[in-house]
PDB file with one MODEL, atoms N, CA, C and O in Angstrom:
MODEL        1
ATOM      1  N   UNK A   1      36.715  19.917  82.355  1.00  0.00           N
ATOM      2  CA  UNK A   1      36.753  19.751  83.803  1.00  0.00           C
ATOM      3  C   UNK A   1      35.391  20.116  84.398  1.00  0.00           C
ATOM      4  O   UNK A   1      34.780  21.036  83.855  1.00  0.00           O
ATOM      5  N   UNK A   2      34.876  19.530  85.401  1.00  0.00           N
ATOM      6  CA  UNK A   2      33.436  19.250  85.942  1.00  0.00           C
ATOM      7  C   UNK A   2      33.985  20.328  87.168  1.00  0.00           C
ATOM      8  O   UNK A   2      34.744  19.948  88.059  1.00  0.00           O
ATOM      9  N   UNK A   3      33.538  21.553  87.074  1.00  0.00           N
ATOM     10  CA  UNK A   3      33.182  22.287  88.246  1.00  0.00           C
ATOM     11  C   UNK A   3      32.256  22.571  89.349  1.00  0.00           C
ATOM     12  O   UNK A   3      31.191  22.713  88.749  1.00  0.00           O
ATOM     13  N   UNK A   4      32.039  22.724  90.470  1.00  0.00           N
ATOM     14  CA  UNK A   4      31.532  22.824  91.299  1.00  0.00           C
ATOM     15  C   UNK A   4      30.076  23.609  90.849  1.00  0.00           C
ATOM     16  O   UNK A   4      28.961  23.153  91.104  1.00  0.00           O
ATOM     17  N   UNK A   5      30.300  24.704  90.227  1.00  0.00           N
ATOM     18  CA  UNK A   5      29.022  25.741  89.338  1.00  0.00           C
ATOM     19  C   UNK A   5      28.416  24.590  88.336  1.00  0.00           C
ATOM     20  O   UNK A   5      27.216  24.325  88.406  1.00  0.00           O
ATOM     21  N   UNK A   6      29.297  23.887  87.372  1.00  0.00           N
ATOM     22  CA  UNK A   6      28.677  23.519  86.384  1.00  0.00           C
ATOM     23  C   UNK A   6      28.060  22.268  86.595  1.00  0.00           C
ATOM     24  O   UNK A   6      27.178  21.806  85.871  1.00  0.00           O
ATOM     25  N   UNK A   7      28.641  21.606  87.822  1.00  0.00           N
ATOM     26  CA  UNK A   7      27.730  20.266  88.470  1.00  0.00           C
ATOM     27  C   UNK A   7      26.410  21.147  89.198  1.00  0.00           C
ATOM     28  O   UNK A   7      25.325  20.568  89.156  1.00  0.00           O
ATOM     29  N   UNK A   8      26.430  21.824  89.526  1.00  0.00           N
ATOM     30  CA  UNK A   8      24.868  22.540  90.547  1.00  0.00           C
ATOM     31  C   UNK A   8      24.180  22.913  89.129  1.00  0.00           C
ATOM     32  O   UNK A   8      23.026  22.507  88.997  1.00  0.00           O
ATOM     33  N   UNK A   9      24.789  23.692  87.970  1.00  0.00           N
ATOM     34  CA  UNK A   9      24.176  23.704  86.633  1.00  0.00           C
ATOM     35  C   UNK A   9      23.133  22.567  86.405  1.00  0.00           C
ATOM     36  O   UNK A   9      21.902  22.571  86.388  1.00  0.00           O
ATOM     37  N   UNK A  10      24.070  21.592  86.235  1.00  0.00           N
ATOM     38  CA  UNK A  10      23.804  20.194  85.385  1.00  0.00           C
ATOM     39  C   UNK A  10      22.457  19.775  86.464  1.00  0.00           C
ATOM     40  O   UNK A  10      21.505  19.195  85.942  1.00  0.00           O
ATOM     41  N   UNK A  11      22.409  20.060  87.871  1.00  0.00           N
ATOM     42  CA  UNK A  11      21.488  19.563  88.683  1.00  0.00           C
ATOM     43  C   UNK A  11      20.388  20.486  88.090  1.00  0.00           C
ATOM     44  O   UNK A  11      19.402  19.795  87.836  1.00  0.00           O
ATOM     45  N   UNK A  12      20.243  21.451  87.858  1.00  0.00           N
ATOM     46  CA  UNK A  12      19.195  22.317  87.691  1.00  0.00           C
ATOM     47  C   UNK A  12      18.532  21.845  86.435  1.00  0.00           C
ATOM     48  O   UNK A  12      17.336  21.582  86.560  1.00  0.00           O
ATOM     49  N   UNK A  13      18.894  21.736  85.624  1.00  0.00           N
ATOM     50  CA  UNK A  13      18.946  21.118  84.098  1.00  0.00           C
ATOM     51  C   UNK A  13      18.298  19.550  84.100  1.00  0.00           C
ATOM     52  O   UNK A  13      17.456  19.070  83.341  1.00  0.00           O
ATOM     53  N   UNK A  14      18.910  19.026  85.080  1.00  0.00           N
ATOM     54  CA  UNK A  14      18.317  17.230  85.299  1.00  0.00           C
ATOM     55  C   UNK A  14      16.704  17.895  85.656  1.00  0.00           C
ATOM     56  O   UNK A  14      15.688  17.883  84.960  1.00  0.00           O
ATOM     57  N   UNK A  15      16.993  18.556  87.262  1.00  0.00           N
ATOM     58  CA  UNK A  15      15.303  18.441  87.791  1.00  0.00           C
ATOM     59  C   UNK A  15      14.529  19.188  86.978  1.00  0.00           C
ATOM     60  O   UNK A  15      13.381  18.752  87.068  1.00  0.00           O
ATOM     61  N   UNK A  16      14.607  20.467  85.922  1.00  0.00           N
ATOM     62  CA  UNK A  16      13.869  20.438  85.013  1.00  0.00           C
ATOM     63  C   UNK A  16      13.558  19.352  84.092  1.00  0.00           C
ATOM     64  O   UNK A  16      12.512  19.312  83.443  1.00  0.00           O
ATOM     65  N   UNK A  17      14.264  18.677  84.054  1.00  0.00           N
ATOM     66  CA  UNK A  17      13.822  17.678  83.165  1.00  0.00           C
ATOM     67  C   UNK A  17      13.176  16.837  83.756  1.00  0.00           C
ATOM     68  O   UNK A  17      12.232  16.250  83.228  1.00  0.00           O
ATOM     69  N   UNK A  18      13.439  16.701  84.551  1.00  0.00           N
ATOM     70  CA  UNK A  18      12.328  15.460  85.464  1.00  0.00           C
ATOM     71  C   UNK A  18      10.998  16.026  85.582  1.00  0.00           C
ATOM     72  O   UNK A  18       9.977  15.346  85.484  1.00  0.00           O
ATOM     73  N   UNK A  19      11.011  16.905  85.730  1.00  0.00           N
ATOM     74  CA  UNK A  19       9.584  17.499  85.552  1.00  0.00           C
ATOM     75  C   UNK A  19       8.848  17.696  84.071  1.00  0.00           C
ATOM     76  O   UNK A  19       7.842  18.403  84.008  1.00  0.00           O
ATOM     77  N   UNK A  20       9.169  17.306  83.353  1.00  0.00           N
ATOM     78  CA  UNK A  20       9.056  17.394  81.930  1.00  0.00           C
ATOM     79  C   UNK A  20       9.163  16.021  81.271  1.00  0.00           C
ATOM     80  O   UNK A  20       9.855  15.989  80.254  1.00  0.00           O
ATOM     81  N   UNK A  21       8.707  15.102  81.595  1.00  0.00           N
ATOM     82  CA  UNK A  21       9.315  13.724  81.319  1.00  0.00           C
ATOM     83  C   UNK A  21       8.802  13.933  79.861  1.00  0.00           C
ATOM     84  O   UNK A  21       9.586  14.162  78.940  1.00  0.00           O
ATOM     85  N   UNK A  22       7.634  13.857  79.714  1.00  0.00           N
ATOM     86  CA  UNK A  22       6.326  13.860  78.551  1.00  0.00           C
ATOM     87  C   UNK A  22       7.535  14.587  77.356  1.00  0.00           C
ATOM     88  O   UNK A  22       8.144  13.956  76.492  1.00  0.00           O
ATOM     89  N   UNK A  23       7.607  15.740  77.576  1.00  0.00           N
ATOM     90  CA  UNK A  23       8.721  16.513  76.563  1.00  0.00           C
ATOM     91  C   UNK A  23       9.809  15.741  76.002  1.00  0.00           C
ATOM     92  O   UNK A  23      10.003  15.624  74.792  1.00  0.00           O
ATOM     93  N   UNK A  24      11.111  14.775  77.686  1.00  0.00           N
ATOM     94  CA  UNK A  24      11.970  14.618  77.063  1.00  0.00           C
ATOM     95  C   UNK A  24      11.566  13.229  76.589  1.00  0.00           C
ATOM     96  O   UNK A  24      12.000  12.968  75.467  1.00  0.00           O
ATOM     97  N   UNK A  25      11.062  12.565  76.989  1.00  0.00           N
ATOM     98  CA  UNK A  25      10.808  11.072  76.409  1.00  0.00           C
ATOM     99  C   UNK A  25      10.124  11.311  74.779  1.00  0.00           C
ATOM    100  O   UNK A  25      10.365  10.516  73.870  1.00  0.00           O
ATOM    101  N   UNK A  26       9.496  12.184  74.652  1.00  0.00           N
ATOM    102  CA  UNK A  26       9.678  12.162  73.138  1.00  0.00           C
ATOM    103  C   UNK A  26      10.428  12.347  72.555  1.00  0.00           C
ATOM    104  O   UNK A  26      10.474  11.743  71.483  1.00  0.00           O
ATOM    105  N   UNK A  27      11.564  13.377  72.934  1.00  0.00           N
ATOM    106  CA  UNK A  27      12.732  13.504  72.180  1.00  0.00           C
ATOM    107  C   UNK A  27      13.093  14.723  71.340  1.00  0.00           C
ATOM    108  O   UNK A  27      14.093  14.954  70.661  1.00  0.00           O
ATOM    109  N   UNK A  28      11.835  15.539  71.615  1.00  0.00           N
ATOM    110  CA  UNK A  28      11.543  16.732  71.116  1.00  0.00           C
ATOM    111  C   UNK A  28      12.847  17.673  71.559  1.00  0.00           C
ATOM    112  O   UNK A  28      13.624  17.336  72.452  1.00  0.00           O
ATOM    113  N   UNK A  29      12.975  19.037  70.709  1.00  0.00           N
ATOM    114  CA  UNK A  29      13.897  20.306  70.660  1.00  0.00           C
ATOM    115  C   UNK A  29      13.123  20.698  71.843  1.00  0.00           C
ATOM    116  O   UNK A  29      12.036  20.211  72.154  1.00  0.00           O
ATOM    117  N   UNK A  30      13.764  21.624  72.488  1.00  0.00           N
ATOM    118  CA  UNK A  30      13.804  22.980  73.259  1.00  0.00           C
ATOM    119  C   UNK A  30      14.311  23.603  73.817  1.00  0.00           C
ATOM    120  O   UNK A  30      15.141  23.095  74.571  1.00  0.00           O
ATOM    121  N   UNK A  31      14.122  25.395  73.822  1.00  0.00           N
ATOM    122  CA  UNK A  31      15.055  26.076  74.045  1.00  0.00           C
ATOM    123  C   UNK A  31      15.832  26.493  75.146  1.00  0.00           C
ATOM    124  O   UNK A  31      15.274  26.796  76.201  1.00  0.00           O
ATOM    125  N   UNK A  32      17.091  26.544  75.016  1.00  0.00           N
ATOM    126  CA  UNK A  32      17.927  26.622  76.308  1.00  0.00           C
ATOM    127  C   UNK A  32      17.652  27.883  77.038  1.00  0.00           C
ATOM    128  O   UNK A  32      18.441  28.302  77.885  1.00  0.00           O
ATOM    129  N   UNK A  33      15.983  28.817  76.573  1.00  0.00           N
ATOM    130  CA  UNK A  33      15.814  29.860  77.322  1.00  0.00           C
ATOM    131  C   UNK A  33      14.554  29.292  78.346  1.00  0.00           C
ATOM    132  O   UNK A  33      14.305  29.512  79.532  1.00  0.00           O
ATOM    133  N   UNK A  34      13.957  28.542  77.410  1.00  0.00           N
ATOM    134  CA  UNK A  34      12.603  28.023  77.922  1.00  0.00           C
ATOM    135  C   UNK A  34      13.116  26.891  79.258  1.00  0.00           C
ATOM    136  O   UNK A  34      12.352  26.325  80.040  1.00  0.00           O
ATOM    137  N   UNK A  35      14.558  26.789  79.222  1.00  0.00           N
ATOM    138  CA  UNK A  35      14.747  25.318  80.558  1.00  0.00           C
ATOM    139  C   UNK A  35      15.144  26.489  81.137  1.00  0.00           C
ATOM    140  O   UNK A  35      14.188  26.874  81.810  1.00  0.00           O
ATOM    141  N   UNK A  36      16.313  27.478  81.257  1.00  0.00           N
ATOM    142  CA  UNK A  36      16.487  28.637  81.981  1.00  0.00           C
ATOM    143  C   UNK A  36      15.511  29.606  82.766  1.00  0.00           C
ATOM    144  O   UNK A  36      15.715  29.861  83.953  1.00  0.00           O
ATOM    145  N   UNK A  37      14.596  30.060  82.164  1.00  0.00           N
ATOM    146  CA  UNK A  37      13.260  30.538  82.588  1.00  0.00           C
ATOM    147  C   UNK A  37      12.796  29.882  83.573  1.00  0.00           C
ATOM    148  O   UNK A  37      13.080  30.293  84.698  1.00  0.00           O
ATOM    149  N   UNK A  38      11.763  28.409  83.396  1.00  0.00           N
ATOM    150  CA  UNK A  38      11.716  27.420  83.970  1.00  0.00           C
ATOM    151  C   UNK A  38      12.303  27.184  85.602  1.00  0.00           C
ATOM    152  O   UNK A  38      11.630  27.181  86.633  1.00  0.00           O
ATOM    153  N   UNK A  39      13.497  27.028  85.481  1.00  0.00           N
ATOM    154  CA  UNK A  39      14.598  26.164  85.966  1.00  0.00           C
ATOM    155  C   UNK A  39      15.215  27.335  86.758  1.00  0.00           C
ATOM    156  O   UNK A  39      16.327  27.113  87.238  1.00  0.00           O
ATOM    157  N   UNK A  40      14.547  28.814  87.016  1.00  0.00           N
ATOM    158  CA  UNK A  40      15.745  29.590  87.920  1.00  0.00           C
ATOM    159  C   UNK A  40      17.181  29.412  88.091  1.00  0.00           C
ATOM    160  O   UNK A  40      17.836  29.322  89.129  1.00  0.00           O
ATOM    161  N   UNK A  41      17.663  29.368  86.458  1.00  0.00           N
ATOM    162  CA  UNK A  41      18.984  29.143  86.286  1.00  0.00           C
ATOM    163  C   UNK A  41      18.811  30.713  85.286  1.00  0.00           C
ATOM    164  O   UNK A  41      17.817  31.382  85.002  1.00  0.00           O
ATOM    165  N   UNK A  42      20.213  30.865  84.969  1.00  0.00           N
ATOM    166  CA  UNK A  42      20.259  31.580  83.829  1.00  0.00           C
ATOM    167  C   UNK A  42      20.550  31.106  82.424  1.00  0.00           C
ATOM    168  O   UNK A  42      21.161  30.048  82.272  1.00  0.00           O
ATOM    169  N   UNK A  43      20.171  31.789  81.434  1.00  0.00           N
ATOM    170  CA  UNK A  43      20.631  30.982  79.894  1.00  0.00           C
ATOM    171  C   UNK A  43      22.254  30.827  80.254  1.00  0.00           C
ATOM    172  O   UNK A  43      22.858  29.756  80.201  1.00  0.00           O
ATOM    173  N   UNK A  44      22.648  31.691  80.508  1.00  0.00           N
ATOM    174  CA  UNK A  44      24.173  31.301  80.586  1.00  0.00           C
ATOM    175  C   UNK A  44      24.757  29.910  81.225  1.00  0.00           C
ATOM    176  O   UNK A  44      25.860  29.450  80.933  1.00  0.00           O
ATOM    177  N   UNK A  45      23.996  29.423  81.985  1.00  0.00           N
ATOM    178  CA  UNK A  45      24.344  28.293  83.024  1.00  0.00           C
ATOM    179  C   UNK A  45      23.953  27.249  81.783  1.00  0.00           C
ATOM    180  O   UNK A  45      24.610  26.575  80.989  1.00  0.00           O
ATOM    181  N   UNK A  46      22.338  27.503  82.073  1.00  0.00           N
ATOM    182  CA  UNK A  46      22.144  26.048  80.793  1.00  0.00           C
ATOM    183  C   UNK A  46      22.958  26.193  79.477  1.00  0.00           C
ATOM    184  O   UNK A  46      23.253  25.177  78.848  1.00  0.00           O
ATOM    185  N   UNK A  47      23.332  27.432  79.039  1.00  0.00           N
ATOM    186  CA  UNK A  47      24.321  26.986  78.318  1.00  0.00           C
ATOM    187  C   UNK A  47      25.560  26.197  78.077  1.00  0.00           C
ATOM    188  O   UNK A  47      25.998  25.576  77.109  1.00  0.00           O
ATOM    189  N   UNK A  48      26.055  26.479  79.521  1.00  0.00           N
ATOM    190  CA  UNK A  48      27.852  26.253  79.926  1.00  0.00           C
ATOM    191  C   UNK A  48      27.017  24.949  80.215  1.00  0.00           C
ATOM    192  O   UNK A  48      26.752  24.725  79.034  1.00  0.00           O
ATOM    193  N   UNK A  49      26.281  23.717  81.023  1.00  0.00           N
ATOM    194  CA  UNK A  49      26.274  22.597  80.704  1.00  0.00           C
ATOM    195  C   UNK A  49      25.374  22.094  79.337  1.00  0.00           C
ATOM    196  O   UNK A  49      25.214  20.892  79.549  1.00  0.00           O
ATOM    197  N   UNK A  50      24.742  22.405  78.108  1.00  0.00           N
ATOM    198  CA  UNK A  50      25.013  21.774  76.894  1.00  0.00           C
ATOM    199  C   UNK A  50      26.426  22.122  76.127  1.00  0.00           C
ATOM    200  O   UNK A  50      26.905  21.373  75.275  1.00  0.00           O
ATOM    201  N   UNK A  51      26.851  22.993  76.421  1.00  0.00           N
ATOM    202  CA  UNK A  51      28.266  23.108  75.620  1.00  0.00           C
ATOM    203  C   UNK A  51      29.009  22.073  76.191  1.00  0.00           C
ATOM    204  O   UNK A  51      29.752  21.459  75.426  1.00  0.00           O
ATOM    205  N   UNK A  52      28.970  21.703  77.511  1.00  0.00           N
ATOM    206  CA  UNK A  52      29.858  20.903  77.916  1.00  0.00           C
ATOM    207  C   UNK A  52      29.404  19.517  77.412  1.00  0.00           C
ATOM    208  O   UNK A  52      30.371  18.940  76.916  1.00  0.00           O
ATOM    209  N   UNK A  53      28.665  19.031  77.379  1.00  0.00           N
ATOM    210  CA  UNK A  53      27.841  17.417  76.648  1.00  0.00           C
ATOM    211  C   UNK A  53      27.974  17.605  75.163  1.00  0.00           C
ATOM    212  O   UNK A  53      28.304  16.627  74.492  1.00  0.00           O
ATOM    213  N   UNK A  54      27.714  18.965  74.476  1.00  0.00           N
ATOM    214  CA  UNK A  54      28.321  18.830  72.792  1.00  0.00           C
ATOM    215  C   UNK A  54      29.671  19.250  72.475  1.00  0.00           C
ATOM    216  O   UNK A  54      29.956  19.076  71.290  1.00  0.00           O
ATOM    217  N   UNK A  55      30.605  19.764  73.211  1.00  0.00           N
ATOM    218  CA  UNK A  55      32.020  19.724  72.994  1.00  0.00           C
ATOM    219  C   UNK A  55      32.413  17.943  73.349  1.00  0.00           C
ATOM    220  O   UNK A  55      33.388  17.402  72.827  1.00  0.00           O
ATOM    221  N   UNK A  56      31.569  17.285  74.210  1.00  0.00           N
ATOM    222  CA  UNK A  56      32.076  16.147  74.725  1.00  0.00           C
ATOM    223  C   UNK A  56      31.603  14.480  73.639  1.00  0.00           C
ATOM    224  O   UNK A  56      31.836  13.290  73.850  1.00  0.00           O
ATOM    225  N   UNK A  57      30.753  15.330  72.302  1.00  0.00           N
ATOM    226  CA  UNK A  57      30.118  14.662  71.584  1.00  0.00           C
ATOM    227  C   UNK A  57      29.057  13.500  72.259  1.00  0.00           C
ATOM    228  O   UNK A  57      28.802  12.449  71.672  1.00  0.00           O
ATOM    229  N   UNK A  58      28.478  13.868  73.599  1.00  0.00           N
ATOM    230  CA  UNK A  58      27.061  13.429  74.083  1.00  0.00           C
ATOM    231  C   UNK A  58      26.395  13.462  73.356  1.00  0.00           C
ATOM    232  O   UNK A  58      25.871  12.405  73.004  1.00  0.00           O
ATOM    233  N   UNK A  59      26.004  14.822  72.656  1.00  0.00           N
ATOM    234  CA  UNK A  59      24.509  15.186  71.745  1.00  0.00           C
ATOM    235  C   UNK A  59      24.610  15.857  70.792  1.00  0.00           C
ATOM    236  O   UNK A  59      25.667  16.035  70.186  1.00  0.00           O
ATOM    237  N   UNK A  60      24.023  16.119  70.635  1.00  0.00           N
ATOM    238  CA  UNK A  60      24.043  17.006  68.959  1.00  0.00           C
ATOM    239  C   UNK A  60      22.960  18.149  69.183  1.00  0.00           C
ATOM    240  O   UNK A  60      21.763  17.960  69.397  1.00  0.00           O
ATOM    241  N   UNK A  61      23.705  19.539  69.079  1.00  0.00           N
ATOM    242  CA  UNK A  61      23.075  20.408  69.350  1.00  0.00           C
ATOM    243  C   UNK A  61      23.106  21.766  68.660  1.00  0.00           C
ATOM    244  O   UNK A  61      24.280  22.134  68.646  1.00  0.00           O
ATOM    245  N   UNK A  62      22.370  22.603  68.123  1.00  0.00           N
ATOM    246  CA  UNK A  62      22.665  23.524  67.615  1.00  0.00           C
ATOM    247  C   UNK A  62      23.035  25.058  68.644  1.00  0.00           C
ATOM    248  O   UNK A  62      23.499  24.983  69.782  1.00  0.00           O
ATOM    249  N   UNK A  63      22.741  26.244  68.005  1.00  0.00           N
ATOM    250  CA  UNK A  63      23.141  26.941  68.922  1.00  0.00           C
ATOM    251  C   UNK A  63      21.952  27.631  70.095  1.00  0.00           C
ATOM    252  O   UNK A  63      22.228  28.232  71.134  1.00  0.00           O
ATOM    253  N   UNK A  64      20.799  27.369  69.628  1.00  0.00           N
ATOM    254  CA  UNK A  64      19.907  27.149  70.883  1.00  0.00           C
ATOM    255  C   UNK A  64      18.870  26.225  71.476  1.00  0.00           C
ATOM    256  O   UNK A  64      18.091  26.325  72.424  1.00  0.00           O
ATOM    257  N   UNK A  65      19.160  25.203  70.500  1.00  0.00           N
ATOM    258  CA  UNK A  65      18.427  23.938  70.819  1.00  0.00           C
ATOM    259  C   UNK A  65      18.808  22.613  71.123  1.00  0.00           C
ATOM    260  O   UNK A  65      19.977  22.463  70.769  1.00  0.00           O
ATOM    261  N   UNK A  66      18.361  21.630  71.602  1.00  0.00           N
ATOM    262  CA  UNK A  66      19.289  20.595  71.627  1.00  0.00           C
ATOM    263  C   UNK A  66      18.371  18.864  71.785  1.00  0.00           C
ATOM    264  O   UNK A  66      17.441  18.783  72.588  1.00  0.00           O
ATOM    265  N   UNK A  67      18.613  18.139  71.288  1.00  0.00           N
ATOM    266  CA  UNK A  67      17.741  17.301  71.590  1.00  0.00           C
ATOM    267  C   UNK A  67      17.850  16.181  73.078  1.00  0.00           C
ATOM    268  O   UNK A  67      18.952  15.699  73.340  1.00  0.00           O
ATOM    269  N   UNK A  68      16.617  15.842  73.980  1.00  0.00           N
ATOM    270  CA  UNK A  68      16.729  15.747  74.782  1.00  0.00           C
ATOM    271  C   UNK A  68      17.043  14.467  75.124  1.00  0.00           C
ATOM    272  O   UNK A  68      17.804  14.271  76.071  1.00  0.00           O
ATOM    273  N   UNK A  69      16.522  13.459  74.431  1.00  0.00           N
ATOM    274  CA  UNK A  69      16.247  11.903  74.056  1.00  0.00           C
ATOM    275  C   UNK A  69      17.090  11.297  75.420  1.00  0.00           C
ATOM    276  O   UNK A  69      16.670  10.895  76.506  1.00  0.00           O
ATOM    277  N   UNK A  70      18.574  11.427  74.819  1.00  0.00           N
ATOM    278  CA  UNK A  70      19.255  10.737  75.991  1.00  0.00           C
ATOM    279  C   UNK A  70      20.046  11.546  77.009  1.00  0.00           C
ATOM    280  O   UNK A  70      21.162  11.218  77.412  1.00  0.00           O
ATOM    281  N   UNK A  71      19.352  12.669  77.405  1.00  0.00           N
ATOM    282  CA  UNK A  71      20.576  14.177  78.120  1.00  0.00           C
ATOM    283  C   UNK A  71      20.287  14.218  79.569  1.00  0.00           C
ATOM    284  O   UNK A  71      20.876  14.998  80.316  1.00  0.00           O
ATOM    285  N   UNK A  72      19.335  13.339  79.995  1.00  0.00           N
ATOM    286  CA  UNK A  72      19.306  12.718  81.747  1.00  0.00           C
ATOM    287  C   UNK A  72      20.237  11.868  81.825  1.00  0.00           C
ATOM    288  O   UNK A  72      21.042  12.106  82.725  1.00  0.00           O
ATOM    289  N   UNK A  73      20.415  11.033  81.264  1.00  0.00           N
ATOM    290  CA  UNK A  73      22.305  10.158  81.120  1.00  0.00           C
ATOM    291  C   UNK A  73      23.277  10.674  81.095  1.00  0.00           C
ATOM    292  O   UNK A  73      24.220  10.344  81.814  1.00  0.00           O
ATOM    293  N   UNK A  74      23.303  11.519  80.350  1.00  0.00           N
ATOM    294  CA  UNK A  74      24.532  12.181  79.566  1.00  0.00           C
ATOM    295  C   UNK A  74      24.950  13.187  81.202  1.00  0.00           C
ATOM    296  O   UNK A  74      25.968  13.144  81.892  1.00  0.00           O
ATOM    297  N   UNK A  75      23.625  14.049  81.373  1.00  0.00           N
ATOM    298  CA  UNK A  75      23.429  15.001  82.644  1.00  0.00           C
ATOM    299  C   UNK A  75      24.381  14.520  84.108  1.00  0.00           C
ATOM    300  O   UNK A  75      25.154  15.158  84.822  1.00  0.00           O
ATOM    301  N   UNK A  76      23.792  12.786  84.140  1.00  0.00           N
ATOM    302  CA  UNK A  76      24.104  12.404  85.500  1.00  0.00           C
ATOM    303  C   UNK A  76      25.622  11.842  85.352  1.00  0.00           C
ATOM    304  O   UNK A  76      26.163  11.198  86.251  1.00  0.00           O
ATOM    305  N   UNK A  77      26.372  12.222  83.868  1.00  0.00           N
ATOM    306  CA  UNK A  77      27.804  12.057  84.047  1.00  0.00           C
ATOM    307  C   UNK A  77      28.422  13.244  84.358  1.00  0.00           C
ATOM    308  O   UNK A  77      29.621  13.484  84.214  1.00  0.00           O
ATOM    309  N   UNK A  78      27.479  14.066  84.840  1.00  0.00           N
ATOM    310  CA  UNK A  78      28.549  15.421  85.254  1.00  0.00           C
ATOM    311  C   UNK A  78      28.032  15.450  86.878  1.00  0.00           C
ATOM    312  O   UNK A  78      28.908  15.277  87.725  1.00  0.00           O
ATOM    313  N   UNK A  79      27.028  15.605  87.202  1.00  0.00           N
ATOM    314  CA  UNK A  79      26.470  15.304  88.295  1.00  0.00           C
ATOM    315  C   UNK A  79      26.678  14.340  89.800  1.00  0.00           C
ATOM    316  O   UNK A  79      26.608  14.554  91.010  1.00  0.00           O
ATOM    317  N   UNK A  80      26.998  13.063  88.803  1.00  0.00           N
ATOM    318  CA  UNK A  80      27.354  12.036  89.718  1.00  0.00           C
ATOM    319  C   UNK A  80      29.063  11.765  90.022  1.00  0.00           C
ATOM    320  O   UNK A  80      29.585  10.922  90.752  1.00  0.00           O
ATOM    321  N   UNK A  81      29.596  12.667  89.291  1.00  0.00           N
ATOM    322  CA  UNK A  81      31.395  12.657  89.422  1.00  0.00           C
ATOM    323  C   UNK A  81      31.254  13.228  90.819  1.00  0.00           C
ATOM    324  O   UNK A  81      30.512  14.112  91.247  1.00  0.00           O
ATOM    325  N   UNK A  82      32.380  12.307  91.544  1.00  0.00           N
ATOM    326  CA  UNK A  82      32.828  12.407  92.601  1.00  0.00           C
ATOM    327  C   UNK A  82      33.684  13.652  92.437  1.00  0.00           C
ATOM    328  O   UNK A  82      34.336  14.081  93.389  1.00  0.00           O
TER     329      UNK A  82
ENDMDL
END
């Protein structure tokens, strides 16, 4: 279920990434402390939305990394729910 916290999450998580295009368009790992830091979220937040995209089999992720390739897509299906 897409919560109110974990959609403002998922927003925090997109606009870091938008700012990072260079990073995700390669497709490269990085850490869910380094987007937290970043991103004036907490690890806990960026956590609770990649758990939610790899419980949902979006991505494939380990336990602190995750690859980014396609996770602005994946992102704007939590985001853009009505």
């Amino acid at each position: 279920m897409i919560t109110p916290e974990l959609k403002k999450n998922a927003e925090g998580v997109l606009k870091w990434m938008q700012k990072h295009t260079t990073a995700t368009q390669a497709g490269g790992g990085v850490s869910h402390g380094e987007i937290a830091q970043e991103s004036g979220l907490t690890q806990k937040d960026v956590d609770e939305v990649i758990d939610y995209l790899t419980k949902r089999s979006f991505i494939a992720g380990s336990a602190d990394r995750f690859w980014l390739t396609p996770l602005g897509k994946m992102i704007q299906t939590i985001t853009d729910e009505q």
